[in-house]
ZAMAR-138251 format. One record per residue (C-alpha): residue in three letters; x, y, z. Coordinates in steps of 0.05 Angstrom, whole numbers, padded with zeros to 5 digits, always signed. Each point is the difference from the previous one (the first is absolute). Layout:
BEGIN
ALAXYZ ...
END
This chain:
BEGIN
UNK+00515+00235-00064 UNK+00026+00005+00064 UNK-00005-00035+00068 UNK-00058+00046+00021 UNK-00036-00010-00053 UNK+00000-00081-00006 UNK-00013+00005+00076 UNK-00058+00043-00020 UNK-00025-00040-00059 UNK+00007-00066+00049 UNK-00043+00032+00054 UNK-00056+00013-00049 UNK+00000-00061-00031 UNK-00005-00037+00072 UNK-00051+00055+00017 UNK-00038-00034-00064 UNK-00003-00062+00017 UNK-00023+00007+00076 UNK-00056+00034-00021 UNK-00021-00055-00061 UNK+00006-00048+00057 UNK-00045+00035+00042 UNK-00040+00017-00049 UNK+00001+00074-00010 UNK+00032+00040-00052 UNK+00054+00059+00005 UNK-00016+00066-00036 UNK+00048+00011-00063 UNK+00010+00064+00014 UNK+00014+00010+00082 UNK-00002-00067+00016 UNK-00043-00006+00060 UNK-00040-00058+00015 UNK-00071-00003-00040 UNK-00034-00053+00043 UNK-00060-00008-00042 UNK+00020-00025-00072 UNK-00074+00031-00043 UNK+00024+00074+00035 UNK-00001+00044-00061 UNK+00044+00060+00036 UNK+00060+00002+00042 UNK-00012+00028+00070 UNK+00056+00037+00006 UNK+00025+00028-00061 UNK-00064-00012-00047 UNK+00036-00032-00055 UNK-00056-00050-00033 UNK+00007-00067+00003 UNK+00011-00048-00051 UNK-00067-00035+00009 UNK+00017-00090-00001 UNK-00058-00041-00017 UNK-00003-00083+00012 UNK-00044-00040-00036 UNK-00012-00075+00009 UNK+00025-00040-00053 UNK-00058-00043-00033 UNK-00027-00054+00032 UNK-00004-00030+00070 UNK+00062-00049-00006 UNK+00067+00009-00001 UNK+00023+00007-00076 UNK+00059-00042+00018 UNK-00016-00062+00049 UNK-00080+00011-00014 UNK-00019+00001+00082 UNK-00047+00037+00014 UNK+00009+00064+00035 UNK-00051+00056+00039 UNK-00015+00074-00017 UNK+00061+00040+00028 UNK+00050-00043-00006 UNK+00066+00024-00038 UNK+00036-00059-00006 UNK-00013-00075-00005 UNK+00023-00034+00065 UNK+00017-00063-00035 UNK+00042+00019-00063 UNK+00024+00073+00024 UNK-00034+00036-00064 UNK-00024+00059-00006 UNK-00079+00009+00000 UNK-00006+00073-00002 UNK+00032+00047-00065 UNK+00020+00080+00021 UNK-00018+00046-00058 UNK+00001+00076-00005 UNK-00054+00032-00028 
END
């Protein structure tokens, strides 16, 4: 691999994690920003998204530390755990 192409590789990877933070998601194929994550289609090259799903994990209380938490939440703000699972359908 050459300098170009770790350079390259780098980029995208940054380019990744930008747009987790901000809460889109990057098209696999042409990499433009998808700002809604439930879009089924790519707006500029059509490829079809790889369609994530989040479900609450059972219960109102952290599985963890046991506080309580509200509808929306993803993680518990006393413990750190996660509240929400990703699955692909």
């Amino acid at each position: 691999m050459n300098k170009k192409d770790e350079w390259r590789e780098l980029i995208e990877a940054i380019g990744d994690l930008v747009a987790k933070i901000m809460g889109y998601r990057l098209c696999p194929r042409c990499r433009k920003v998808i700002e809604d994550p439930k879009q089924k289609f790519c707006n500029f090259c059509n490829f079809e998204m790889p369609q994530l799903e989040y479900k609450l994990i059972k219960g109102s209380e952290c599985p963890k530390c046991h506080k309580e938490y509200t509808k929306g939440e993803l993680f518990c703000g006393d413990c750190g755990e996660k509240l929400v699972e990703k699955t692909t359908p």
